[in-house]
ChimeraX commands (.cxc) that place a marker at each C-alpha (Angstrom):
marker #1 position 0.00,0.00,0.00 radius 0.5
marker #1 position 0.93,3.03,-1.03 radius 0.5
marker #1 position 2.14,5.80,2.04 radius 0.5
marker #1 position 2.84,9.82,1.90 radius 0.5
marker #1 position 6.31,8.60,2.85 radius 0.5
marker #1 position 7.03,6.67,-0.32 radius 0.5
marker #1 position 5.93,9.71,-1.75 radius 0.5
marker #1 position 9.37,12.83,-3.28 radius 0.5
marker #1 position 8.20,15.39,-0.49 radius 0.5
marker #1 position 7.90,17.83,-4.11 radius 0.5
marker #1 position 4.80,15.52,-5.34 radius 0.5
marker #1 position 3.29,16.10,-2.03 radius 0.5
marker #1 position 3.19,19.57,-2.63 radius 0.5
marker #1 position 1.99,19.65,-6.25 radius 0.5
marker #1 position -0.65,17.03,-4.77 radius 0.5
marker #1 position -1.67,19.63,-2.23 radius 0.5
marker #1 position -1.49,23.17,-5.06 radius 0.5
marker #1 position -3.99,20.73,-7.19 radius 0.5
marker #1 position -6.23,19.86,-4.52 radius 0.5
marker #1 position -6.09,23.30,-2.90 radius 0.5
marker #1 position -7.72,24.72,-6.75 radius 0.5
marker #1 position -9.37,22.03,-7.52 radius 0.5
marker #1 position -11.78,22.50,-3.97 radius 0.5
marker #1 position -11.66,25.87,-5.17 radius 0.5
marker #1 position -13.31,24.85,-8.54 radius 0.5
marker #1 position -15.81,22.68,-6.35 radius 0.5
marker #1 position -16.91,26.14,-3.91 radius 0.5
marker #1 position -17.48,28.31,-7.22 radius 0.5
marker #1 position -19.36,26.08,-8.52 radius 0.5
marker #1 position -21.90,25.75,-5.69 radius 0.5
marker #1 position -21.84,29.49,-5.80 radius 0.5
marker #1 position -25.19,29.78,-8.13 radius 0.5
marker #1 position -27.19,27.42,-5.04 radius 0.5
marker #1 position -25.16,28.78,-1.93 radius 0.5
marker #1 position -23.92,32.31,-1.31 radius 0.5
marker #1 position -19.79,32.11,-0.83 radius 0.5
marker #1 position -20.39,32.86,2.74 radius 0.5
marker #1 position -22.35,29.18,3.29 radius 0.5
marker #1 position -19.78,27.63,1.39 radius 0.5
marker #1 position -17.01,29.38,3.49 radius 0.5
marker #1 position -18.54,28.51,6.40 radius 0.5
marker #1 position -19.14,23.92,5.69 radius 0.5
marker #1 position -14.95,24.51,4.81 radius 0.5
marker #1 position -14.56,25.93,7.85 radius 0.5
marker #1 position -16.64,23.54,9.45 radius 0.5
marker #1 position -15.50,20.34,7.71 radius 0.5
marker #1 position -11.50,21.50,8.83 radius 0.5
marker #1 position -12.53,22.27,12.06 radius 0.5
marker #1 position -14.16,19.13,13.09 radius 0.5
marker #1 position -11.28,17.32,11.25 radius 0.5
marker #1 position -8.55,19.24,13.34 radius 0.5
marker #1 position -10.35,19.01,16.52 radius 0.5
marker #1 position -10.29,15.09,15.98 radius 0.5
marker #1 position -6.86,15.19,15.61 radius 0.5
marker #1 position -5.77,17.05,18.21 radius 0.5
marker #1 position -8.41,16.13,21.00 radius 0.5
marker #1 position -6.33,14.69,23.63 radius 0.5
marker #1 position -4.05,18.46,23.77 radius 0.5
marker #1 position -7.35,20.51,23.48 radius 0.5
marker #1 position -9.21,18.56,26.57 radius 0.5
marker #1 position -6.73,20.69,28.66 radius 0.5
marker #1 position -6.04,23.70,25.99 radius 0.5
marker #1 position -6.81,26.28,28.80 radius 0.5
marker #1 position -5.32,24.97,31.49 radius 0.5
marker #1 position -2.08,24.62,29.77 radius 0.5
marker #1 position -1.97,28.06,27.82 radius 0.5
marker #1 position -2.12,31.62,29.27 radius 0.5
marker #1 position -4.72,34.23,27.84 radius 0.5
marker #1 position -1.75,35.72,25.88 radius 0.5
marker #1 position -1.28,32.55,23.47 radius 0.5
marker #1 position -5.60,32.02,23.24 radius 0.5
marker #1 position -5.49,35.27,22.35 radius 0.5
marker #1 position -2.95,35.17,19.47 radius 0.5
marker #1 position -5.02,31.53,18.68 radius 0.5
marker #1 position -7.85,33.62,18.38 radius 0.5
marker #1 position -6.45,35.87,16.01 radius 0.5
marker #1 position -5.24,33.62,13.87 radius 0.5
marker #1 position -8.68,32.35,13.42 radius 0.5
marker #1 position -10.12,35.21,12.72 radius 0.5
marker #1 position -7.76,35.62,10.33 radius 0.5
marker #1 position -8.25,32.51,8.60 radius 0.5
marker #1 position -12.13,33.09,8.51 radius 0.5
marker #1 position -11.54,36.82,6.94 radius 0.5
marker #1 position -8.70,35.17,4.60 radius 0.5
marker #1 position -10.99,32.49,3.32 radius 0.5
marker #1 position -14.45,35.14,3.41 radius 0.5
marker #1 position -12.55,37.38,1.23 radius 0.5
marker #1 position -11.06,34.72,-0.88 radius 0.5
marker #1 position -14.39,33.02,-2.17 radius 0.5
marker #1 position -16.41,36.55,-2.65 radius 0.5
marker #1 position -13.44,37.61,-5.21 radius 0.5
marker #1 position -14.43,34.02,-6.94 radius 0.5
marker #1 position -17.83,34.55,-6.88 radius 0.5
marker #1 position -16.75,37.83,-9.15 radius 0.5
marker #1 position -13.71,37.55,-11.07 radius 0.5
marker #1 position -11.88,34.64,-12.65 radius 0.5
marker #1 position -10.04,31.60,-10.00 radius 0.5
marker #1 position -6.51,32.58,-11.78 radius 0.5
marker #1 position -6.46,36.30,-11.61 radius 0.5
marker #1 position -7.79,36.29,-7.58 radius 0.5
marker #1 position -5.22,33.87,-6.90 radius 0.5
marker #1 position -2.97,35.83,-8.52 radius 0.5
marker #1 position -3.46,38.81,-6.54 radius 0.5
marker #1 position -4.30,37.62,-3.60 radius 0.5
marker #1 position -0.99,35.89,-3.69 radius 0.5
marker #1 position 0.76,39.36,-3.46 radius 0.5
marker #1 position -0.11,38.96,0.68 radius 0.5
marker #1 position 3.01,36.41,1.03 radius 0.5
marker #1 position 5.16,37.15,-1.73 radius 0.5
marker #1 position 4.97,40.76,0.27 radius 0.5
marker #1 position 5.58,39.45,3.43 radius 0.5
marker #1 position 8.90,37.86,1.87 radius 0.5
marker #1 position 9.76,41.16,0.40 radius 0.5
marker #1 position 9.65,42.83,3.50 radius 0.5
marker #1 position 11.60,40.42,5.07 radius 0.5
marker #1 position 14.30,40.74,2.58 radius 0.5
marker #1 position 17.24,43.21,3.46 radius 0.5
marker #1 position 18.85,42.43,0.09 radius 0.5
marker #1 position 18.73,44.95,-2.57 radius 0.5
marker #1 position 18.48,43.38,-6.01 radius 0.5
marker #1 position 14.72,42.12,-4.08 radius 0.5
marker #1 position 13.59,45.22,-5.37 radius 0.5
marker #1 position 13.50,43.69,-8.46 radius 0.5
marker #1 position 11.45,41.20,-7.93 radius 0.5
marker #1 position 9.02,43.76,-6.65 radius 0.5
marker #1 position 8.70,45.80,-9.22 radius 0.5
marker #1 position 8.26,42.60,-11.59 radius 0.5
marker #1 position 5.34,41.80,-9.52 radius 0.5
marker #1 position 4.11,45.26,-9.48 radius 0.5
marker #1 position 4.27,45.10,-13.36 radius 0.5
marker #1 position 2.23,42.04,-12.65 radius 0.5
marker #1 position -0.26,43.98,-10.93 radius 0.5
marker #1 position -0.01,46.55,-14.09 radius 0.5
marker #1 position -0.80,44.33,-16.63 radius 0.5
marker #1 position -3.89,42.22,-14.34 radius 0.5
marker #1 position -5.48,45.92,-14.50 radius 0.5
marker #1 position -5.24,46.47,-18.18 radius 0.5
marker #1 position -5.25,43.04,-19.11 radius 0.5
marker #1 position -8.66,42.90,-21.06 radius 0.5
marker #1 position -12.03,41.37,-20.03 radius 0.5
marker #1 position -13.79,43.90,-17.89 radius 0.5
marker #1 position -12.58,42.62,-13.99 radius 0.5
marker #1 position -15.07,43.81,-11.31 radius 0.5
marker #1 position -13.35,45.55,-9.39 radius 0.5
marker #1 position -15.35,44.59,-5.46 radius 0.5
marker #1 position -13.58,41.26,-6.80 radius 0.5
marker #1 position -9.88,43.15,-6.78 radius 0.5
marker #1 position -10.66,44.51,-4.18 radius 0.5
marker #1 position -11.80,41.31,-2.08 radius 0.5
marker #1 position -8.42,39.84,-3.52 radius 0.5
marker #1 position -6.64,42.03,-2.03 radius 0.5
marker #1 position -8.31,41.78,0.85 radius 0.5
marker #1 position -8.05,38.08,0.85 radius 0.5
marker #1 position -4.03,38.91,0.28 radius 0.5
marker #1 position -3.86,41.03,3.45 radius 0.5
marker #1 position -5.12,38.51,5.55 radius 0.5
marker #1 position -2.95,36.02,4.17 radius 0.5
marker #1 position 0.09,37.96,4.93 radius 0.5
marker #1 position -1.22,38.51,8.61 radius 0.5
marker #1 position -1.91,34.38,8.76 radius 0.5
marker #1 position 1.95,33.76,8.08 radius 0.5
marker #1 position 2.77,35.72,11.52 radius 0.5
marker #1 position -0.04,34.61,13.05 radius 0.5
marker #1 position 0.52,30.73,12.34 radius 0.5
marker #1 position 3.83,31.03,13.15 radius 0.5
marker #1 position 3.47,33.24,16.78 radius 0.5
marker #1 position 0.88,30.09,16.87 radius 0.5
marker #1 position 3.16,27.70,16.25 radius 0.5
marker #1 position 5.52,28.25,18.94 radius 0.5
marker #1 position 2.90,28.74,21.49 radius 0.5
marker #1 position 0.94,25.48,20.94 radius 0.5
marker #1 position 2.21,21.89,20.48 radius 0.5
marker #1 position 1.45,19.94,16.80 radius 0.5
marker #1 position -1.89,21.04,15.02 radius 0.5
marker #1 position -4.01,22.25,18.23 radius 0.5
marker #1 position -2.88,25.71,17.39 radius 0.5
marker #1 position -4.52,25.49,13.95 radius 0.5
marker #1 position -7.46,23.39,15.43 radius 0.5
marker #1 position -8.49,26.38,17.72 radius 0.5
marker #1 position -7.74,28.82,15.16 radius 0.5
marker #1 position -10.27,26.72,13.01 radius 0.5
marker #1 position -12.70,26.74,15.72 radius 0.5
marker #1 position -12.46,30.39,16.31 radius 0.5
marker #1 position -13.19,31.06,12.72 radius 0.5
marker #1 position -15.71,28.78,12.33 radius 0.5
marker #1 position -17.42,29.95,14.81 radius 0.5
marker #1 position -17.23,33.58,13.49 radius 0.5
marker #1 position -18.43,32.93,9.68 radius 0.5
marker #1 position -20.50,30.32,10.72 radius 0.5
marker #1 position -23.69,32.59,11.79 radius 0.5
marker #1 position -23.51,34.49,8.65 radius 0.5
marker #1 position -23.28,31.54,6.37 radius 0.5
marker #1 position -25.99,30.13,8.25 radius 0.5
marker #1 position -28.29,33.19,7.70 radius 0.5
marker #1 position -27.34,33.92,4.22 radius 0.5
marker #1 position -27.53,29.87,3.24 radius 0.5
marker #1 position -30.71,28.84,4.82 radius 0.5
marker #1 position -32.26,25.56,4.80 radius 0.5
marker #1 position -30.12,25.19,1.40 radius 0.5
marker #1 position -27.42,24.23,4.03 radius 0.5
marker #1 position -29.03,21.41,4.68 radius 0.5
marker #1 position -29.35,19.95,1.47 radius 0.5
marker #1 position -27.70,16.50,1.14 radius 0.5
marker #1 position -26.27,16.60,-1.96 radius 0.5
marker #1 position -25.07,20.56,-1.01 radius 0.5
marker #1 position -24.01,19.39,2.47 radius 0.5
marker #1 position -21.82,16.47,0.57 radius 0.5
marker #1 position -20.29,18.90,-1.76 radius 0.5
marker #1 position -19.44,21.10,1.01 radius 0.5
marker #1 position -17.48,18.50,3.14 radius 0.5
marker #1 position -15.51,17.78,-0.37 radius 0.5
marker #1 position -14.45,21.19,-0.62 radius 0.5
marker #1 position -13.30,21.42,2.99 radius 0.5
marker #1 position -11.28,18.01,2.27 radius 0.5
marker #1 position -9.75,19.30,-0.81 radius 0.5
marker #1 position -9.33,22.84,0.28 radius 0.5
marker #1 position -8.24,22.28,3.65 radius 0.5
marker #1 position -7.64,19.11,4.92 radius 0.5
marker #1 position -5.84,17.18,2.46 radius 0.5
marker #1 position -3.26,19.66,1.34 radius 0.5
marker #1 position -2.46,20.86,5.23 radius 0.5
marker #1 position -1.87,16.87,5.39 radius 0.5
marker #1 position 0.26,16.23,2.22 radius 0.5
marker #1 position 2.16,19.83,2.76 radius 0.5
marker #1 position 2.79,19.00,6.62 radius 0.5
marker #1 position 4.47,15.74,5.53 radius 0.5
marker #1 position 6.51,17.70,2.60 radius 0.5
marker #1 position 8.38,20.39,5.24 radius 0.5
marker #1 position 9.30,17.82,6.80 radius 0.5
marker #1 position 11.25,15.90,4.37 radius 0.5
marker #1 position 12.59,19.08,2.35 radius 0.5
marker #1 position 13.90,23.02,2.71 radius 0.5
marker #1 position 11.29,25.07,3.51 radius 0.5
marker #1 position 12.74,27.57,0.89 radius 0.5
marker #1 position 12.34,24.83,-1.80 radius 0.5
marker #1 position 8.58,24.59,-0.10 radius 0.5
marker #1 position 8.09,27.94,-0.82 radius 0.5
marker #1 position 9.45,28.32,-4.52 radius 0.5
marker #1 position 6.90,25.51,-5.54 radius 0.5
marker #1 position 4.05,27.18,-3.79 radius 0.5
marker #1 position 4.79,29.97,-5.99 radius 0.5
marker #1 position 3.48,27.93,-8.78 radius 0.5
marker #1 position -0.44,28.81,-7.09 radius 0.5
marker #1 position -1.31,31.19,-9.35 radius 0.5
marker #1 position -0.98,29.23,-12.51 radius 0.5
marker #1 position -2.29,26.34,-11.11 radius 0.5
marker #1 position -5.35,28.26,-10.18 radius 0.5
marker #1 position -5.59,29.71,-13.85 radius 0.5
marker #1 position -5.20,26.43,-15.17 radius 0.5
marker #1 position -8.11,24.74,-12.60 radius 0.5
marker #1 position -10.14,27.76,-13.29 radius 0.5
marker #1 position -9.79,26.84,-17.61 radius 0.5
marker #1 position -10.14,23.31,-16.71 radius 0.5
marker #1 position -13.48,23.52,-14.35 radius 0.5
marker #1 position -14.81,26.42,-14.97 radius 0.5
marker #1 position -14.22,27.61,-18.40 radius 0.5
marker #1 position -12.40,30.86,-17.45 radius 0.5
marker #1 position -10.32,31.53,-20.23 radius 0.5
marker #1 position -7.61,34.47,-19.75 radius 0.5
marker #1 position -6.47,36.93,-21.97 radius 0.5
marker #1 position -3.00,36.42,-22.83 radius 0.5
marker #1 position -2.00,39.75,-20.77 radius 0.5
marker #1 position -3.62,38.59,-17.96 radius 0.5
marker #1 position -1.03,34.64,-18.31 radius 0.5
marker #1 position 2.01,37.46,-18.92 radius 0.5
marker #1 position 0.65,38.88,-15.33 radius 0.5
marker #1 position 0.28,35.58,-13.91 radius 0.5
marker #1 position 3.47,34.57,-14.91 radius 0.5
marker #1 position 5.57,38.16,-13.23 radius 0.5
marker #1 position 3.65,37.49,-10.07 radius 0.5
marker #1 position 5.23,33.54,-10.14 radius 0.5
marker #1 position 8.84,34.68,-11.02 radius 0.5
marker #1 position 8.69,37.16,-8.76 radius 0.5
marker #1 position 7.71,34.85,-5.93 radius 0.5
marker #1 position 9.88,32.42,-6.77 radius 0.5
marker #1 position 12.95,34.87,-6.95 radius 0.5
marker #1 position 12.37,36.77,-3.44 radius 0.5
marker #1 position 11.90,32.86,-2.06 radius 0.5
marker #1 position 14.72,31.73,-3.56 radius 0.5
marker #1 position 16.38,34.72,-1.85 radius 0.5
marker #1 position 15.26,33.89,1.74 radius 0.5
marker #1 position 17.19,31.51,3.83 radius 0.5
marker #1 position 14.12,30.59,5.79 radius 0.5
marker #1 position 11.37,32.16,4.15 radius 0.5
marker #1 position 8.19,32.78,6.25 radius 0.5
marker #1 position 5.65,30.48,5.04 radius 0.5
marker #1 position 3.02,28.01,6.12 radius 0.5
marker #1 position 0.65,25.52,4.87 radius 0.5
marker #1 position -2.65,26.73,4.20 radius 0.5
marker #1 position -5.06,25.94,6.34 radius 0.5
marker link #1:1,2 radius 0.2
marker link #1:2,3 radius 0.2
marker link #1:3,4 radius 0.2
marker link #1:4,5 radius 0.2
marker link #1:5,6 radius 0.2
marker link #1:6,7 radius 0.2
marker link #1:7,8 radius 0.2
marker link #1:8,9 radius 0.2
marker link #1:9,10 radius 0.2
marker link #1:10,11 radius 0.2
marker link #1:11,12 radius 0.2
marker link #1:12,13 radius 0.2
marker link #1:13,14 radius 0.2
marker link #1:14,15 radius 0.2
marker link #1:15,16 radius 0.2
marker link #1:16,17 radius 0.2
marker link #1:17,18 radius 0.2
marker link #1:18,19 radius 0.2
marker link #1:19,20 radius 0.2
marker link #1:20,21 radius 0.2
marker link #1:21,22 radius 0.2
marker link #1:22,23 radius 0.2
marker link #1:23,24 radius 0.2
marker link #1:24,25 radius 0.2
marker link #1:25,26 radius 0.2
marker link #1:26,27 radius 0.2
marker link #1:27,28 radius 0.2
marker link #1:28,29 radius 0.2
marker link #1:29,30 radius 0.2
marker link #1:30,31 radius 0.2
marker link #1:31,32 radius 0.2
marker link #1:32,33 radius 0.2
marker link #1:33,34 radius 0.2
marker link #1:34,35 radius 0.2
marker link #1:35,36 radius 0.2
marker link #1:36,37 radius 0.2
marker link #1:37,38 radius 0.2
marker link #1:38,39 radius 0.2
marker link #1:39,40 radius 0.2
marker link #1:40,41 radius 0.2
marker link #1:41,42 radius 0.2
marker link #1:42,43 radius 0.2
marker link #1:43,44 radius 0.2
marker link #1:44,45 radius 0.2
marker link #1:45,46 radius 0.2
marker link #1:46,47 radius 0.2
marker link #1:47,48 radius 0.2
marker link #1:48,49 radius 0.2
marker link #1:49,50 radius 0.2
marker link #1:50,51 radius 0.2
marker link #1:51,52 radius 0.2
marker link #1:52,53 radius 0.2
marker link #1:53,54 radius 0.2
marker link #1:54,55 radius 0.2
marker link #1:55,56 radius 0.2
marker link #1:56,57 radius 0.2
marker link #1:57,58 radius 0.2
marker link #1:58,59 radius 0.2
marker link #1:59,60 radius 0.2
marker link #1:60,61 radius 0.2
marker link #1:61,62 radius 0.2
marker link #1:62,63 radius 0.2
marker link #1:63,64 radius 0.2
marker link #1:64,65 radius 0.2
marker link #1:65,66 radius 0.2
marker link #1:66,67 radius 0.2
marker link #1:67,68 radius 0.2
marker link #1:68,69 radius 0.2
marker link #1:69,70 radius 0.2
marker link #1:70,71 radius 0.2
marker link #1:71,72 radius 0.2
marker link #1:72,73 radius 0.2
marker link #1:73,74 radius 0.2
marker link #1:74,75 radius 0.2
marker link #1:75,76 radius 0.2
marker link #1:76,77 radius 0.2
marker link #1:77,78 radius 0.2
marker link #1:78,79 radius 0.2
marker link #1:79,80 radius 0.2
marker link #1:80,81 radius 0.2
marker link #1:81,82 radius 0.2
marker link #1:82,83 radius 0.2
marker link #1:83,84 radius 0.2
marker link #1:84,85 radius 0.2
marker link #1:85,86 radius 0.2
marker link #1:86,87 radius 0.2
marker link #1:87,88 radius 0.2
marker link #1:88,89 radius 0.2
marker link #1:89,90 radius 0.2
marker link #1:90,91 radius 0.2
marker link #1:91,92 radius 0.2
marker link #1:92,93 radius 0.2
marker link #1:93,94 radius 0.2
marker link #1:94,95 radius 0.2
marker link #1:95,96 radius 0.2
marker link #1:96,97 radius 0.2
marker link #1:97,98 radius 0.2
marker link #1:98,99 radius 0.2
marker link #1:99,100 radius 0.2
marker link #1:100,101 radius 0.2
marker link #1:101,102 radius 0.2
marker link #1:102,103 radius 0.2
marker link #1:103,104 radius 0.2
marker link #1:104,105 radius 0.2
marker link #1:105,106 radius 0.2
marker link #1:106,107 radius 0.2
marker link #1:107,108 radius 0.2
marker link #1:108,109 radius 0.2
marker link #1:109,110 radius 0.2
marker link #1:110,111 radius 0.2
marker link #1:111,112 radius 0.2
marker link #1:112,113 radius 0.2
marker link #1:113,114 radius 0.2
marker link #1:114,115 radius 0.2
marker link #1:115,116 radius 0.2
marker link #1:116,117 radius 0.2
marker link #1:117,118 radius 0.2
marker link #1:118,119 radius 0.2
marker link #1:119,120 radius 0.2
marker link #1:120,121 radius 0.2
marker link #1:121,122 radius 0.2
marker link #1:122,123 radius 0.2
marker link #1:123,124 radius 0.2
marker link #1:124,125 radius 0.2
marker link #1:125,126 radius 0.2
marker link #1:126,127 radius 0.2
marker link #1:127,128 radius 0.2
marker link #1:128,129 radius 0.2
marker link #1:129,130 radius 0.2
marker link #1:130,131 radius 0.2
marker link #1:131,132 radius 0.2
marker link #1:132,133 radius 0.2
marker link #1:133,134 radius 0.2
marker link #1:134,135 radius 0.2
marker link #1:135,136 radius 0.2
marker link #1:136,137 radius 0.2
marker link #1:137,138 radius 0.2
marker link #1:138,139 radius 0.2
marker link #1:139,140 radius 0.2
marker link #1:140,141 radius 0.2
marker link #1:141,142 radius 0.2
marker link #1:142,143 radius 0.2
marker link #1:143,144 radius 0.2
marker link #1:144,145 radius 0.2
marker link #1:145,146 radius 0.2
marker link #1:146,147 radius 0.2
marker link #1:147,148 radius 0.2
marker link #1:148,149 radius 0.2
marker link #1:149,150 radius 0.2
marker link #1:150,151 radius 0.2
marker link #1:151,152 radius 0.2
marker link #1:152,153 radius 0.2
marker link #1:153,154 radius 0.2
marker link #1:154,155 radius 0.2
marker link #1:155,156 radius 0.2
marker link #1:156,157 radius 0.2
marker link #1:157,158 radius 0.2
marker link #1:158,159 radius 0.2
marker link #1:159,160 radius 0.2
marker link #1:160,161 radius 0.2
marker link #1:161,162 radius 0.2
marker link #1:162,163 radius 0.2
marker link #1:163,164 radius 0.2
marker link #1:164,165 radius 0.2
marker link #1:165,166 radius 0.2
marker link #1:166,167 radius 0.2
marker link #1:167,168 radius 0.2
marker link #1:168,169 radius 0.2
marker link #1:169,170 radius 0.2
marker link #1:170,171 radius 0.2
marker link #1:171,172 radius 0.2
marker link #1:172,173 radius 0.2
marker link #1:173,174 radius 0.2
marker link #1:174,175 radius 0.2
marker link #1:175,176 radius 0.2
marker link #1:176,177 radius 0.2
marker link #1:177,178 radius 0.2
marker link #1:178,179 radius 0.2
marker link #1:179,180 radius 0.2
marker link #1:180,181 radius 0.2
marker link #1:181,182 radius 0.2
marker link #1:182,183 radius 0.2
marker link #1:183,184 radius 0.2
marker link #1:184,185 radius 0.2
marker link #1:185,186 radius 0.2
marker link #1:186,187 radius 0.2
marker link #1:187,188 radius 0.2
marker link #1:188,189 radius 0.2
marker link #1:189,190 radius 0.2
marker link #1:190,191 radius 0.2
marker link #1:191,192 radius 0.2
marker link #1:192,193 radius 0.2
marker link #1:193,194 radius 0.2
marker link #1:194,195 radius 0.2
marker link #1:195,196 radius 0.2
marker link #1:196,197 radius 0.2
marker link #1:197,198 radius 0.2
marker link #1:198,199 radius 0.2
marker link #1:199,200 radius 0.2
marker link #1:200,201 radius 0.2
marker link #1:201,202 radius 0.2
marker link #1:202,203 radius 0.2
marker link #1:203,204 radius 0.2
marker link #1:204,205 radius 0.2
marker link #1:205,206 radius 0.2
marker link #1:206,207 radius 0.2
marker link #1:207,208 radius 0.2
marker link #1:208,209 radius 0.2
marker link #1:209,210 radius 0.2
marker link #1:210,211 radius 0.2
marker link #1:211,212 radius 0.2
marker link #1:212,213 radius 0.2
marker link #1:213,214 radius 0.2
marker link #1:214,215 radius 0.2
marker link #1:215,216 radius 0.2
marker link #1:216,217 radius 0.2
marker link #1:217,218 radius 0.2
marker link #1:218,219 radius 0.2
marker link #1:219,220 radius 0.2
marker link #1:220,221 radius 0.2
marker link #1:221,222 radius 0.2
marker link #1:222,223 radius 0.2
marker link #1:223,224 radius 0.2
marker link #1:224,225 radius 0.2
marker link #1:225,226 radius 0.2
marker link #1:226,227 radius 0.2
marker link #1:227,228 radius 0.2
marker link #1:228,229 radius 0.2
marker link #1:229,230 radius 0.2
marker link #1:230,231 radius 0.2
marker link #1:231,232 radius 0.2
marker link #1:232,233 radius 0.2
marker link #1:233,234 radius 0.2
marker link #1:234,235 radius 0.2
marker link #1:235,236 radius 0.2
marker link #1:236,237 radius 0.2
marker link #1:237,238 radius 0.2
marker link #1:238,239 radius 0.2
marker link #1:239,240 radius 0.2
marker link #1:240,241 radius 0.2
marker link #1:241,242 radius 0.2
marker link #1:242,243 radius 0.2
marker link #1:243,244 radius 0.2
marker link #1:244,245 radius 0.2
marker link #1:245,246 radius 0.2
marker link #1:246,247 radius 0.2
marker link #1:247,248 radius 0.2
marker link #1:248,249 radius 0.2
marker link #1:249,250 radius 0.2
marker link #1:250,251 radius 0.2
marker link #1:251,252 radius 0.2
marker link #1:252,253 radius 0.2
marker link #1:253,254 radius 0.2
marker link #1:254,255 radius 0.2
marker link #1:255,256 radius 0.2
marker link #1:256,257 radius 0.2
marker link #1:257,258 radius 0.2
marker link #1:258,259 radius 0.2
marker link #1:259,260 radius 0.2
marker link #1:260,261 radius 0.2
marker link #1:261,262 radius 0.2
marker link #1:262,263 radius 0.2
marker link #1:263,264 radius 0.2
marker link #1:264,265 radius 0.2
marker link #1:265,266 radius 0.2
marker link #1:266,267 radius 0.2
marker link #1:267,268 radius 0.2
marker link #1:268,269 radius 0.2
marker link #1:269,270 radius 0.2
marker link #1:270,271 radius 0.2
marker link #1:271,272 radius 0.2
marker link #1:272,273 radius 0.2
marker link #1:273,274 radius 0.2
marker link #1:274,275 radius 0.2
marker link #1:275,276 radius 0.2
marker link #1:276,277 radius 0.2
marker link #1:277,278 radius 0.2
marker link #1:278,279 radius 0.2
marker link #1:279,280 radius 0.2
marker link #1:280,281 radius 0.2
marker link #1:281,282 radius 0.2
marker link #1:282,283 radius 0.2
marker link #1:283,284 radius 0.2
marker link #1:284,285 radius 0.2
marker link #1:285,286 radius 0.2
marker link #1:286,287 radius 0.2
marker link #1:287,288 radius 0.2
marker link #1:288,289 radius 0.2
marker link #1:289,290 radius 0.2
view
């Protein structure tokens, strides 16, 4: 039988790019029977409950063993990662997968930047700016509450890699991430609730959402845990640079959301870019998504 460790630690994190976009696909497409905020809200839910299996034994005695500092930062985090993943799926709901991946990937690939005290980085961000340059003239009328959710969704990414790592070092394993998923969960949930309705309770719906938390969340945090710790975390981070053009190419697969050829030349700045200021980095700041 077939195991993740059998598995070049490089695979594992192509696995987990593909089934990151490809749950992505999955939520857009349930967008026309369930606003993004339902959908956002059964990932959420299907992660949580996944993560809080995991990790039940540390989280029976979670706030005995952690000051209100560190549930505080865990809190954070999860609000974070509800506002990340909130922002992320109402840009899809409005503009093609590709182009908000692509610009919501300017959250890390800033935080890297920043990070950086080596000159010739400034290259690399003004090829992603030029990436930005060309996603606003590239053709095809983009709407621009999707940019702006993007970037939005972006943001909050670049607060999630502080927050998961201040997270990190505070709790043991995944609980960190399990009450960060709790937190948000319980945040969007109410909303996706009241927006969703009794749709939410739809089998078929209901099934469809737990695949998109699987694909979205689960599995890759799984395949891209097992990755780090078999390989560099700087080689980690140049192939999660390949995001945005997986996205584009999910988004023409699944969806029919064909680019112009300004907006691949975009695509394509933002991924060198990212993959020249991680290449850069000795340990770049970076995390699975959760």
């Amino acid at each position: 039988m077939l195991s993740l460790g059998s598995v070049p630690p490089p695979a594992l994190v192509l696995l987990g790019i593909i089934s990151v976009q490809v749950g992505a696909g999955l939520a857009k497409n349930l967008f026309d029977r369930l606003p993004p905020s339902a959908v956002v809200s059964l990932r959420l839910l299907t992660s949580a409950i996944v993560l809080a299996f995991l990790s039940r034994k540390v989280l029976r005695t979670v706030l005995r063993d952690h000051t209100r500092r560190d549930m505080l930062v865990a809190a954070g985090f999860g609000l974070t990662l509800a506002g990340m993943n909130f922002a992320i799926y109402q840009s899809f709901a409005r503009i093609p997968l590709g182009v908000a991946v692509t610009i919501e990937f300017l959250g890390p690939l800033g935080v890297a930047l920043l990070a950086s005290r080596r000159p010739r980085d400034a290259l690399w961000a003004v090829l992603a700016g030029a990436g930005v340059v060309l996603l606003a003239r590239g053709g095809g009328d983009l709407d621009p509450v999707g940019v702006a959710f993007a970037l939005a969704a972006g943001a909050c990414w670049a607060a999630y890699i502080l927050l998961s790592a201040a997270t990190g070092q505070r709790f043991a394993g995944s609980s960190g991430l399990a009450v960060a998923s709790i937190v948000g969960t319980a945040a969007i949930l109410p909303l996706g609730v009241a927006e969703g309705g009794a749709q939410m309770l739809d089998p078929r719906l209901l099934l469809i959402g737990l695949g998109v938390g699987l694909l979205s969340s689960v599995i890759p945090y799984t395949l891209e845990l097992d990755a780090l710790r078999r390989m560099p975390t700087r080689v980690f981070g140049v192939l999660m640079s390949l995001e945005p053009a997986a996205a584009a190419l999910v988004g023409m697969a699944l969806l029919g959301e064909l680019l112009t050829g300004r907006q691949w030349v975009a695509i394509v700045c933002v991924v060198a870019a990212s993959v020249g200021a991680t290449r850069s980095q000795r340990d770049p700041p970076g995390a699975p998504e959760a």
